[in-house]
N, C-alpha and C positions, 0 to 999 in steps of 0.2 A: 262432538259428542253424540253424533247421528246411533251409535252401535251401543248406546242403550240397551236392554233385553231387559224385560220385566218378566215374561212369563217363560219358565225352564221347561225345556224337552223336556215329553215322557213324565211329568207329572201329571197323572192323571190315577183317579182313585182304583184299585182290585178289585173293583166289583167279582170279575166274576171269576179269581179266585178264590176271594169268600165262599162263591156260592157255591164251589167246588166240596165245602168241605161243610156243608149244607146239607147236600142232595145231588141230584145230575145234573147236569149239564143243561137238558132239557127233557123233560117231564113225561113228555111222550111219545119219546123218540130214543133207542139205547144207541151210543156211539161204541161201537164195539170195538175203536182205536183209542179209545178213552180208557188209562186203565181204571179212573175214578169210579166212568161209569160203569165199567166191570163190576167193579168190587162193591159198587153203590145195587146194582139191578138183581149181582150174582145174593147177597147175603139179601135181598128185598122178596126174594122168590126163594130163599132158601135151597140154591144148587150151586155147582160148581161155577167156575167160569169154563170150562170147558161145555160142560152141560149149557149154558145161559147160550156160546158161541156157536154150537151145533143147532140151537131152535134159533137163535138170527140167520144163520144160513138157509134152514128151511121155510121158515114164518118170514122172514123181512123184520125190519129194526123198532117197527109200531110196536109201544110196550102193552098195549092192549093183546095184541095179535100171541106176544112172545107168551103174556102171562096165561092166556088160553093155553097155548099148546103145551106148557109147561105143568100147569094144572091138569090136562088130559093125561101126558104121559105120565104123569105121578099117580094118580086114577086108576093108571091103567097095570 
């Protein structure tokens, strides 16, 4: 009776699909293969995801960096 098993594959808790539906992924950082995080960063700055997509391309994926350039061209 060697082949016991107490503890079952893959039981382990959702953390961090909870957090998914929370906020991003990670906070200060946009995953722009993440559609969560699309849809969490694009309705946070109030722009498209195409718009959100086009300032990660030029600014880099730092949500400080995006939310600058994002607030300038709106400004502008």
């Amino acid at each position: 009776m060697s082949e016991h098993h107490d503890v079952p594959k893959g039981h382990e808790p959702h953390a961090i699909h909870e957090e998914h539906s929370k906020g991003p992924h990670d906070p200060k950082e946009i995953n722009p293969k993440m559609a969560s995080d699309v849809a969490y960063w694009s309705k946070e700055f109030g722009v498209t995801g195409d718009q959100l997509h086009e300032a990660i391309r030029s600014h880099g994926t730092h949500v400080e960096k995006v939310r600058a350039a994002l607030h300038t061209h709106k400004s502008a």
